[in-house]
LOGUBA-804925 format. One line per field, with one value per residue (C-alpha): x, y, z negated; residue number from 1; residue in three letters; chain. Coordinates in steps of 0.25 Angstrom, whole numbers, plus 2048, in hexadecimal, padded with zeros to 3 digits. Each point is the difference from the previous one (the first is absolute). Layout:
X: c(X, ...)
Y: c(Y, ...)
Z: c(Z, ...)
n: c(NUM, ...)
res: c(ALA, ...)
chain: c(A, ...)
END
This chain:
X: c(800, 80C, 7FE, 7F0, 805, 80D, 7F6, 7F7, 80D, 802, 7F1, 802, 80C, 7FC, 7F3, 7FF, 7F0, 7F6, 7FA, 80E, 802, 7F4, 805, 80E, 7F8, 7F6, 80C, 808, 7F5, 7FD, 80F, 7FD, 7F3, 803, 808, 80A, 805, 80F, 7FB, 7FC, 7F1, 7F7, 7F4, 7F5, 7F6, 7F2, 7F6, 7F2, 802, 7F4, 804, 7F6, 800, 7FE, 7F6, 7F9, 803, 7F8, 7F3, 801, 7F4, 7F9, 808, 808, 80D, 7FC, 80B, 7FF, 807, 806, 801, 7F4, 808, 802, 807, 7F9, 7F4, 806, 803, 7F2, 7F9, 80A, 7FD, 7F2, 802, 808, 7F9, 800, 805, 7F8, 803, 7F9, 808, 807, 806, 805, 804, 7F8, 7F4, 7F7, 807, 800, 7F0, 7FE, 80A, 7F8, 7F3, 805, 804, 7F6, 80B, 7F7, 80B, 80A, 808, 80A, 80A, 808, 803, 7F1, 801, 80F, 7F8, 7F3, 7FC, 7FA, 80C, 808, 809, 803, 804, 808, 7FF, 804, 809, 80F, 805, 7F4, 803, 80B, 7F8, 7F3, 807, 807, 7F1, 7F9, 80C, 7FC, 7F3, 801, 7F9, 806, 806, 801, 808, 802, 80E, 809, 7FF, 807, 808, 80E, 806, 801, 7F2, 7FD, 806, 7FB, 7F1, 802, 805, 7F5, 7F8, 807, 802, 7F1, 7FD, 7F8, 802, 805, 800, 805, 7FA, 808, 7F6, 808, 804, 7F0, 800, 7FC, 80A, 80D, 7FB, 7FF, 810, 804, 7F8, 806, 810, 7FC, 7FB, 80C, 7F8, 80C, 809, 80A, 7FF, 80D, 7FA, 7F4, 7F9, 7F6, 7FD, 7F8, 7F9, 7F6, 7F5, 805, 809, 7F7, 800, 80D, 7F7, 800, 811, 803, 802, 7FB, 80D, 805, 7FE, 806, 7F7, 7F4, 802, 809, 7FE, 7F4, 80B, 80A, 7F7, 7FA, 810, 7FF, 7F2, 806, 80D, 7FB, 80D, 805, 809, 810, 802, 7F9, 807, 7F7, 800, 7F6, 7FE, 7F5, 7F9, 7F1, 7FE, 80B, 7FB, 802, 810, 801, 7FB, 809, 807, 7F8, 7F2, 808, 7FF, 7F4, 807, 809, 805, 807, 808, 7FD, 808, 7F9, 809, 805, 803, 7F2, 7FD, 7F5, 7FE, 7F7, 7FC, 7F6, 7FA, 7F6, 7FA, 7FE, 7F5, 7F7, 7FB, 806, 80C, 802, 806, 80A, 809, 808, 80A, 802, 80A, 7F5, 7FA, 7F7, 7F3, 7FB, 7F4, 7FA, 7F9, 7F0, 7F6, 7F1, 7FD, 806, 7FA, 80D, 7FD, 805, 803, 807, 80A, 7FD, 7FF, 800, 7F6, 7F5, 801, 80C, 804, 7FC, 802, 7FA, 807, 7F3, 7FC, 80D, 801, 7F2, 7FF, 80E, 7FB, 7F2, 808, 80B, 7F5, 7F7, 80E, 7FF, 7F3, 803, 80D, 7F7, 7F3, 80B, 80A, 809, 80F, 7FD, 807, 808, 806, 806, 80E, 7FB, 7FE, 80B, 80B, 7F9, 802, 80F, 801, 7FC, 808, 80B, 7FE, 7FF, 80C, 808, 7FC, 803, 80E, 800, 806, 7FB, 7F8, 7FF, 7F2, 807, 806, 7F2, 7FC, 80C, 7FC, 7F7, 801, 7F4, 801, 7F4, 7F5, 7F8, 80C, 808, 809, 80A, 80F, 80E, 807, 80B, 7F6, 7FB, 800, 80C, 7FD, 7F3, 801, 7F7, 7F6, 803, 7F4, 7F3, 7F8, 80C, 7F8, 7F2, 7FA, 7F9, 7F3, 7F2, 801, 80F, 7FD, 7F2, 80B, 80C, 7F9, 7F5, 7F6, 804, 7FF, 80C, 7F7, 800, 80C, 806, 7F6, 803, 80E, 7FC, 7F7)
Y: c(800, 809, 805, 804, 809, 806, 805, 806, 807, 805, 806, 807, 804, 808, 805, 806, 802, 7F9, 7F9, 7F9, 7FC, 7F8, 7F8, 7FE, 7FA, 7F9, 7F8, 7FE, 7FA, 7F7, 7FC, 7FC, 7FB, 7F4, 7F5, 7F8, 7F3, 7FB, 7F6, 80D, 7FA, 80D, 801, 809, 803, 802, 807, 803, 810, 803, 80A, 806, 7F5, 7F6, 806, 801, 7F3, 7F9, 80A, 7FA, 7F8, 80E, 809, 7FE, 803, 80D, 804, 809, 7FD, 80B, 7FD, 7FC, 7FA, 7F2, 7FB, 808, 7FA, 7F2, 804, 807, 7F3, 7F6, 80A, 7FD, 7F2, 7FF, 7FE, 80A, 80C, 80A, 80B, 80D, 80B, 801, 809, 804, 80C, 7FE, 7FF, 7FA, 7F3, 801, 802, 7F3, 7F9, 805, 7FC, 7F1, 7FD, 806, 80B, 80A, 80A, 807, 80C, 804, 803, 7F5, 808, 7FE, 7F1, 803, 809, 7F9, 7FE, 7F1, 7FC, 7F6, 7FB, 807, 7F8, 809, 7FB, 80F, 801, 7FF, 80E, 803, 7F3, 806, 80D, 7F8, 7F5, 80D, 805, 7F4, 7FE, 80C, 7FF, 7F1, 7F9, 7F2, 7FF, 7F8, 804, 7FA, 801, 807, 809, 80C, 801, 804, 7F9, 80A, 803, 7F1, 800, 80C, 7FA, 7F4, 805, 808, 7F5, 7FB, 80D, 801, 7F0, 7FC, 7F5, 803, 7F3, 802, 7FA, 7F6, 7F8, 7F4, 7FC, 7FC, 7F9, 7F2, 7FA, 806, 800, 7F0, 802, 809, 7F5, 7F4, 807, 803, 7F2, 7FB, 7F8, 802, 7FF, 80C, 80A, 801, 809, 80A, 802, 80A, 805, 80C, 804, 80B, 7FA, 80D, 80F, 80A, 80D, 80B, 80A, 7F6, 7FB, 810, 803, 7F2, 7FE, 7F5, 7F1, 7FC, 809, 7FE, 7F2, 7F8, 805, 7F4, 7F5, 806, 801, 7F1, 7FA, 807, 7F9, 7F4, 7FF, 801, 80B, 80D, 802, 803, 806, 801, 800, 805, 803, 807, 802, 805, 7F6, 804, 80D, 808, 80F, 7FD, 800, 810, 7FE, 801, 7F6, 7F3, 807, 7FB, 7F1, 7F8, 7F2, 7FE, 7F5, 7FF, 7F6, 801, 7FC, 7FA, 7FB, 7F3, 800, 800, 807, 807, 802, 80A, 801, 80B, 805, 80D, 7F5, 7F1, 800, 7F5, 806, 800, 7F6, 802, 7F3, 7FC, 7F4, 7FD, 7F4, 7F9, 7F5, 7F6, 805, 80B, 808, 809, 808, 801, 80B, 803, 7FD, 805, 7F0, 7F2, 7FD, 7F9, 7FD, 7F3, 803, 7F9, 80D, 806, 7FB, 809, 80B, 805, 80E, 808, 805, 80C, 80B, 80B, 802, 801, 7F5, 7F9, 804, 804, 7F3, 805, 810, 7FB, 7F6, 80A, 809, 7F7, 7FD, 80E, 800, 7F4, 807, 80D, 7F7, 7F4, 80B, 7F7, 804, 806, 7F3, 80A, 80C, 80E, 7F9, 7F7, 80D, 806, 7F4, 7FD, 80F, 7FF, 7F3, 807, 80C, 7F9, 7F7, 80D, 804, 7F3, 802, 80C, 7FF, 7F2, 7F8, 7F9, 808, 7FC, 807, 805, 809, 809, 7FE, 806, 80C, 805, 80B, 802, 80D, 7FA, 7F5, 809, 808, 7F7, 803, 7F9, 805, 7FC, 7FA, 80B, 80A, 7F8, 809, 7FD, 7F2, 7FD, 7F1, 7FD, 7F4, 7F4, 7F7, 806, 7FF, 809, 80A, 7FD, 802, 7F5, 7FC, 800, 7EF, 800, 80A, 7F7, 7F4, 806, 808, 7F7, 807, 80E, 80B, 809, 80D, 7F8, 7FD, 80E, 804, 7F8, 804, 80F, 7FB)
Z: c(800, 7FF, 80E, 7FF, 7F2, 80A, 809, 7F3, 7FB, 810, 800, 7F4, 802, 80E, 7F9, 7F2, 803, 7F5, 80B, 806, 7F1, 7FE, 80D, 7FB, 7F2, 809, 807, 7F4, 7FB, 80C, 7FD, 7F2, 7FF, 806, 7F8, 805, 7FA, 800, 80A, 80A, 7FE, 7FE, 7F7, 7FC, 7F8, 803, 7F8, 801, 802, 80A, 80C, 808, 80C, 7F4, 7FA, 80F, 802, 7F2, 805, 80F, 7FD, 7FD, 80A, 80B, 806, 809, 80A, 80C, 80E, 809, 80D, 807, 80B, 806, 7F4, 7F5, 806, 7FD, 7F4, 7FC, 805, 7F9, 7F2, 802, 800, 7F4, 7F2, 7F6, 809, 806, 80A, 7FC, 80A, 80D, 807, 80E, 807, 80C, 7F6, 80A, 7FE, 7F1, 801, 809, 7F6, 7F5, 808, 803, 7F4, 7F5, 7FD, 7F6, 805, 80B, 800, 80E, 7F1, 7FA, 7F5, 7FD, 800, 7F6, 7F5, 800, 7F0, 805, 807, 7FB, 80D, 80B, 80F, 806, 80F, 807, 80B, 7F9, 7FF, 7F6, 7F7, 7F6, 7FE, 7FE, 7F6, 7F7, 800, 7FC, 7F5, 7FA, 7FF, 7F8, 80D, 804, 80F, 80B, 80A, 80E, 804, 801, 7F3, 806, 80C, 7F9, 7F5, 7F5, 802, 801, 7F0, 7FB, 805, 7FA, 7F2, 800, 7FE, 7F6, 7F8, 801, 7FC, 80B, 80A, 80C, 80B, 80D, 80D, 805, 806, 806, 7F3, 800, 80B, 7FE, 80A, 7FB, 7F0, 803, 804, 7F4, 7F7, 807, 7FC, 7F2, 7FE, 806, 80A, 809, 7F6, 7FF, 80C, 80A, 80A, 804, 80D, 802, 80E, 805, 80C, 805, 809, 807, 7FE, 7F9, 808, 800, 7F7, 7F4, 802, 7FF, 7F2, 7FC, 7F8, 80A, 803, 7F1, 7F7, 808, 805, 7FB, 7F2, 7FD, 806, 7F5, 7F6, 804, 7FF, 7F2, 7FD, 805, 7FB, 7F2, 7FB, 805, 80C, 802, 80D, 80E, 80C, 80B, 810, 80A, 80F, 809, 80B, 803, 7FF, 805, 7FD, 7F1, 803, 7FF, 7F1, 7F4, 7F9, 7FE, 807, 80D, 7FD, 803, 7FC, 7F4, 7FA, 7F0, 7F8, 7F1, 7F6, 7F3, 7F3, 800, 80F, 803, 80F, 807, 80D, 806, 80F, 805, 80D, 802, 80C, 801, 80B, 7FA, 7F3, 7F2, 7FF, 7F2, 7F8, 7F5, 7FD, 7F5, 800, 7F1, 7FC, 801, 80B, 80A, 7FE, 80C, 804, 810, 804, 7FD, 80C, 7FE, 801, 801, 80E, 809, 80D, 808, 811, 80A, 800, 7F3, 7F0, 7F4, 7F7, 808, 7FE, 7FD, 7F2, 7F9, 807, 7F6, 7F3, 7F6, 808, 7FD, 7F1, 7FC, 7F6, 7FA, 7FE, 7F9, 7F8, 7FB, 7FD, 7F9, 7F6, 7FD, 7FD, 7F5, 7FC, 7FC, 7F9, 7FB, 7FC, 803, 80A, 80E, 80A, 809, 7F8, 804, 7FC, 80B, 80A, 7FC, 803, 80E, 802, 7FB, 80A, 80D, 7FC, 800, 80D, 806, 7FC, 802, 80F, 801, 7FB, 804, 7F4, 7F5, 7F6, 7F0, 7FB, 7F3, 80A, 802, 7F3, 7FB, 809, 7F8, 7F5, 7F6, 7F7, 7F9, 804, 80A, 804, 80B, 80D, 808, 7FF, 806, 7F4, 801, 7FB, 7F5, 7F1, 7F7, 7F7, 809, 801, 80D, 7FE, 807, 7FD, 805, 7F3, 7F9, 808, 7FB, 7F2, 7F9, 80A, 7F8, 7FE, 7FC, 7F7, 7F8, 800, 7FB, 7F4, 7FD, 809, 7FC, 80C, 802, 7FB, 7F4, 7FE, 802, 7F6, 7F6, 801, 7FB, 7F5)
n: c(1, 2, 3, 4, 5, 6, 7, 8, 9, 10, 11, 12, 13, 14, 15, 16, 17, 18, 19, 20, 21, 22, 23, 24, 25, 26, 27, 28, 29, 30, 31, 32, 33, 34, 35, 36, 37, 38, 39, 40, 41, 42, 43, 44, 45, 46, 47, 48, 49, 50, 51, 52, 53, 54, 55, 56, 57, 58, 59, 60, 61, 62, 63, 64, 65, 66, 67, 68, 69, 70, 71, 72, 73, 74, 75, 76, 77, 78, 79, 80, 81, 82, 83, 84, 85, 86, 87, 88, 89, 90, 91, 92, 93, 94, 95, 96, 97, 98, 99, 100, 101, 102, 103, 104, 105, 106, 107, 108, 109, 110, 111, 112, 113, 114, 115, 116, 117, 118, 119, 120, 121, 122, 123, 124, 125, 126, 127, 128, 129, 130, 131, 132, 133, 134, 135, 136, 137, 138, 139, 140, 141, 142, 143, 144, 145, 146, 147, 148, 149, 150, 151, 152, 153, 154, 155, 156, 157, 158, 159, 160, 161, 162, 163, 164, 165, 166, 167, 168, 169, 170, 171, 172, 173, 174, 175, 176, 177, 178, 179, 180, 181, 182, 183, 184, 185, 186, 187, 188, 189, 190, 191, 192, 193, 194, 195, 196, 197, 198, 199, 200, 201, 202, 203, 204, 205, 206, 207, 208, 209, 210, 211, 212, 213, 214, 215, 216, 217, 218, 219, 220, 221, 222, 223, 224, 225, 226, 227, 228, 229, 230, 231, 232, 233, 234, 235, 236, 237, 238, 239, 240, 241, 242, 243, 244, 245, 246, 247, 248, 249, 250, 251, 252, 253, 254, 255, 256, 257, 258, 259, 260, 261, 262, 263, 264, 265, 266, 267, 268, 269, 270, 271, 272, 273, 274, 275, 276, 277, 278, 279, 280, 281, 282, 283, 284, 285, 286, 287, 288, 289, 290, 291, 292, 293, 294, 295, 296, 297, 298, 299, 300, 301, 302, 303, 304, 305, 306, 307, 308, 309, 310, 311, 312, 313, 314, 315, 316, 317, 318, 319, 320, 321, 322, 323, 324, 325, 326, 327, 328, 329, 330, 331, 332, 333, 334, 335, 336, 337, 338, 339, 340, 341, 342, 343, 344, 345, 346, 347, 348, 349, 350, 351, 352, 353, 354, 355, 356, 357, 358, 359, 360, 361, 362, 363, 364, 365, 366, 367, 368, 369, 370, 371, 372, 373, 374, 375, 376, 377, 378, 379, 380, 381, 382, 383, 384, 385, 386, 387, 388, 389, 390, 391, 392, 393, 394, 395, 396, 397, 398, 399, 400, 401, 402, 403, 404, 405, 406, 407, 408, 409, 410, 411, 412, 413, 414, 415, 416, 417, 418, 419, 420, 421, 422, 423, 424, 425, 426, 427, 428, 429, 430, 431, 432, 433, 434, 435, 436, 437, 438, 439, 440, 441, 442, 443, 444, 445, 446, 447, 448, 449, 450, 451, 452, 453, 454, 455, 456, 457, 458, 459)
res: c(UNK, UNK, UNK, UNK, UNK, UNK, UNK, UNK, UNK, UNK, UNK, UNK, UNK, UNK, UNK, UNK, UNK, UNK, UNK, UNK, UNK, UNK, UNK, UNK, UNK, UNK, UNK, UNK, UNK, UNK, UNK, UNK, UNK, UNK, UNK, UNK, UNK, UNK, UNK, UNK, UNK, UNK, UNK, UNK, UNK, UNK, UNK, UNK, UNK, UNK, UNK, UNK, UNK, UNK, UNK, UNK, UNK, UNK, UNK, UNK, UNK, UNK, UNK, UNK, UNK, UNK, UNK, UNK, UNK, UNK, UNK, UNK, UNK, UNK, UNK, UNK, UNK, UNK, UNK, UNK, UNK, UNK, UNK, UNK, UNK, UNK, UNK, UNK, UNK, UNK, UNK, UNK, UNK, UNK, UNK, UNK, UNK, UNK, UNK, UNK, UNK, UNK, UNK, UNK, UNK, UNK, UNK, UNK, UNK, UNK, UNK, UNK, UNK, UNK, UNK, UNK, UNK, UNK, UNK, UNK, UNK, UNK, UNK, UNK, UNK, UNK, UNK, UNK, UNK, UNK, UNK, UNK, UNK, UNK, UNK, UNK, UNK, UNK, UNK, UNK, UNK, UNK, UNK, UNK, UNK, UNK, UNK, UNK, UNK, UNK, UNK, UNK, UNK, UNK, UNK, UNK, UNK, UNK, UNK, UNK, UNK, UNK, UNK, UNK, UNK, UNK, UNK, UNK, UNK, UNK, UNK, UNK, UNK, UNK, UNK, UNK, UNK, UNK, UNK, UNK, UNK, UNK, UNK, UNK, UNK, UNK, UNK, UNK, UNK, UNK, UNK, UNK, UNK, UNK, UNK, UNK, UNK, UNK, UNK, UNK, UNK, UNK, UNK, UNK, UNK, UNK, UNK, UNK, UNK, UNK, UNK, UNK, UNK, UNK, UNK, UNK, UNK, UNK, UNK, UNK, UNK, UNK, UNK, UNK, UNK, UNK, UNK, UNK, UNK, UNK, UNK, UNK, UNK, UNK, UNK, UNK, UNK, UNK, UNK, UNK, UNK, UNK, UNK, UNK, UNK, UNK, UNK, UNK, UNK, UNK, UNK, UNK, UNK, UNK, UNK, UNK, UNK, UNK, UNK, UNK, UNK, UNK, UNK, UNK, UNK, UNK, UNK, UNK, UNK, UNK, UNK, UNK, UNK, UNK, UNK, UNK, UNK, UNK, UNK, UNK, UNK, UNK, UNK, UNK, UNK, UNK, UNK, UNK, UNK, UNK, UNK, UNK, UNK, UNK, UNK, UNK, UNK, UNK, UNK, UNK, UNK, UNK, UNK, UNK, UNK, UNK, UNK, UNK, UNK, UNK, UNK, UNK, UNK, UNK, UNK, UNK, UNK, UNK, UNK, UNK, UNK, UNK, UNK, UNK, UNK, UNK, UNK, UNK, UNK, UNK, UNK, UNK, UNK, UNK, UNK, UNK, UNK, UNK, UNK, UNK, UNK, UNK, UNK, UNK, UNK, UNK, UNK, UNK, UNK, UNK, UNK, UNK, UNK, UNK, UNK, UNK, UNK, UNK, UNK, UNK, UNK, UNK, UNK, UNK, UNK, UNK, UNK, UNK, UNK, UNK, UNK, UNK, UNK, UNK, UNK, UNK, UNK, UNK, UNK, UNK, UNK, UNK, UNK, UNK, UNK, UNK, UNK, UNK, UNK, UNK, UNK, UNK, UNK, UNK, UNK, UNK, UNK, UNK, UNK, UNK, UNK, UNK, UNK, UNK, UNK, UNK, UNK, UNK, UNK, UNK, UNK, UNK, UNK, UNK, UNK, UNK, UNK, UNK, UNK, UNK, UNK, UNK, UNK, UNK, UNK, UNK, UNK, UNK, UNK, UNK, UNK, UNK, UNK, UNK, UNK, UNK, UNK, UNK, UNK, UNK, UNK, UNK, UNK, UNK, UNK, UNK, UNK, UNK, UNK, UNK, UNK, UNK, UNK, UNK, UNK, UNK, UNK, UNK, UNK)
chain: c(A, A, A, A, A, A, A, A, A, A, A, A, A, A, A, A, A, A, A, A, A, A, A, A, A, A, A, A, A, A, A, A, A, A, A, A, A, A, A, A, A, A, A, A, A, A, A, A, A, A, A, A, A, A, A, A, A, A, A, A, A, A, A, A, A, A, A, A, A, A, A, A, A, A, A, A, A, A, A, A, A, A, A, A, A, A, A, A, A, A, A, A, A, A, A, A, A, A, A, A, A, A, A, A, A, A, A, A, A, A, A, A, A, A, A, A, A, A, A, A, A, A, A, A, A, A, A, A, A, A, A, A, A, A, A, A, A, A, A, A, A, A, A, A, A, A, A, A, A, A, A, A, A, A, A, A, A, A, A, A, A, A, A, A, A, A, A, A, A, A, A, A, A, A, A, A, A, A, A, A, A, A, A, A, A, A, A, A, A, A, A, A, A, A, A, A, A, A, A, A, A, A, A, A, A, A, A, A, A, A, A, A, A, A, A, A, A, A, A, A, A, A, A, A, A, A, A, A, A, A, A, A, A, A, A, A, A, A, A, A, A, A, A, A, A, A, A, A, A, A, A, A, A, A, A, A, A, A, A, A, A, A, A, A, A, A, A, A, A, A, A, A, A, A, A, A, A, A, A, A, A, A, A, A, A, A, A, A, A, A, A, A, A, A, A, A, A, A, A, A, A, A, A, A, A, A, A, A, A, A, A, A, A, A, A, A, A, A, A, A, A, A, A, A, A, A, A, A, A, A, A, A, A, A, A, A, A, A, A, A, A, A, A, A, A, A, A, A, A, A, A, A, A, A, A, A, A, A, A, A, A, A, A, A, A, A, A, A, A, A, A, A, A, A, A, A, A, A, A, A, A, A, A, A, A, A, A, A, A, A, A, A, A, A, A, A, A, A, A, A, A, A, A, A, A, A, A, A, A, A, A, A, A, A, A, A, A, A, A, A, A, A, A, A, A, A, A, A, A, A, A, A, A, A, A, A, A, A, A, A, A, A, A, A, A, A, A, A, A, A, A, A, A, A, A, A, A, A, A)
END
């Protein structure tokens, strides 16, 4: 725990405000609070402190988990529908800025209200949960503001579109003691869940290598590659977070390459923009390796499968067809339609069920199955493929993480290393960066809330 009370003593030393000292107590605490045996095996305390979630939760048979949803596009439409479905969740606002849309999500959905304001949805006193499903320039902005007001967040990815906003949203949350889950939605997908279960059972023994392909049915137009952050953060960055799923442990290094074959107009694009095919090579602990393979075109749908080879054997997935149907010919034999070639049709299961494990985290109050840690690392891994390609050479992740300079938790930027402030010792573990989330923070101090536990330290 010596280097979560480091970076305390480095917050407060760069800030003598009132407010940046009651973070340094709160991570000091988050380094204390947890015991730690001479065997390294960690125990806590749970006591029957009730916080408002809790307190929610034991009424649920009375009132319900209310959350709003901004962003009445196609996926805040899944996601509204897939709320509506879920037991002991009910959506009482949304919002959209074409507030036409809004009004016919309200209409379809029984919605008793719809604003063109998000902030209405963020500062509504019935509002427990937000789902944040806006385009992704707005998501930081939107998950600081529902942090503030108390209200519980999902967010579908990416959380911001830098790094150092990326933290600062994410500890936001936690300052705050709300959830915060981030949309990952393959991790839900029944097919590649079955692979991540089958490694963590060992059903293939111990895994030597990781395969994970990617491929577009076909390029999206030039408008959306321009300032889309390039192939790796707005690609490839499910792949790298699918290895991570997979492999069970964080990743070493990536070493990552790019080139352009379909669309040819995208090459007078910056940096990784100018790839519409990319591959990667991760490297996991214990030798374990990834490789990545994706495509902005495949010509025949979604190809989109994972394989993982173990000491005692293989697991893979195929593709998703709309049916089963093979037909038998003279010249032809194989699947009588063509996969997927729409991506809500291809992973519409996986967003309702990723948002239905929200909906039992928040009436269960139990941990949120893909975290902002979670968003955050995958960021960290796209980041650094990007730049591997760009400087072509293998590039260790600690590398980005270290950065990035916090003055306080919600105060972040990236700085060359030279210009670092005397005695700052840069994180190299991305949770160095992050205060105690709202789970961590019940577990370690025996379901006290990090407001709490300031306070008690000024009693």
């Amino acid at each position: 725990h010596h280097s979560a009370m480091f970076l305390g003593i480095t917050i407060l030393a760069q800030s003598r405000s009132r407010r940046s000292t009651m973070k340094f107590i709160a991570v000091c605490i988050s380094a204390l609070v947890v015991t730690t045996n001479a065997f390294g095996v960690q125990t806590s305390t749970k006591s029957g402190i009730r916080t408002a979630l809790s307190m929610n939760v034991e009424q649920r048979e009375v009132e319900s988990v209310k959350v709003g949803v901004i962003g009445c596009g196609r996926i805040g439409l899944v996601h509204l529908e897939a709320i509506t479905k879920a037991p002991g969740v009910v959506p009482v606002i949304v919002s959209n800025p074409t507030v036409s849309k809004a009004e016919a999500a309200a209409a379809q959905y029984n919605v008793p209200r719809f604003t063109e304001d998000a902030m209405d949805v963020i500062t509504d006193p019935e509002v427990d949960a937000v789902w944040i499903c806006s385009p992704s320039s707005y998501h930081a902005e939107q998950i600081k503001a529902a942090a503030a007001n108390g209200k519980h967040v999902f967010c579908e990815k990416p959380i911001a579109t830098d790094l150092p906003e990326t933290v600062e949203a994410i500890n936001a949350c936690n300052e705050a003691g709300v959830k915060l889950m981030i949309g990952l939605q393959r991790r839900f997908d029944q097919n590649f869940k079955r692979v991540q279960e089958a490694v963590a059972n060992k059903e293939v023994g111990e895994p030597i290598q990781i395969k994970l392909c990617s491929r577009d049915p076909s390029p999206p137009p030039f408008s959306y590659v321009k300032g889309g952050g390039g192939i790796f953060a707005d690609m490839a960055v499910h792949d790298l977070d699918m290895t991570r799923f997979l492999a069970g442990e964080d990743p070493l290094e990536i070493l990552a390459v790019g080139s352009c074959h379909i669309d040819k107009s995208i090459e007078e694009l910056p940096g990784s923009e100018a790839f519409d095919t990319a591959s990667c090579i991760v490297r996991y602990p214990g030798g374990v390796t990834a490789m990545v393979d994706v495509c902005r075109q495949s010509s025949f749908g979604y190809d989109q499968r994972a394989e993982v080879l173990g000491t005692k054997g293989m697991i893979q997935t195929d593709n998703v067809y709309p049916n089963t149907a093979r037909i038998f010919k003279t010249d032809f034999t194989g699947n009588a339609d063509m996969p997927y070639d729409f991506f809500l049709s291809r992973y519409n299961e996986a967003y309702v069920t990723e948002t239905i494990a929200f909906c039992k985290s928040l009436v269960n109050d139990t941990p949120v199955p893909c975290t902002g840690q979670d968003g955050l690392v995958a960021l960290i891994m796209a980041i650094a493929a990007d730049k591997s390609a760009a400087e072509n050479r293998w590039v260790r992740f600690d590398e980005v993480v270290t950065s990035i300079y916090c003055k306080s938790p919600d105060n972040c930027e990236v700085l060359p290393m030279d210009v670092f402030p005397e005695g700052f010792r840069p994180a190299s573990d991305p949770k160095e960066l992050l205060l105690p989330d709202f789970d961590q923070q019940k577990s370690d101090t025996g379901g006290i809330g990090l407001r709490e536990q300031v306070a008690n330290w000024f009693k």
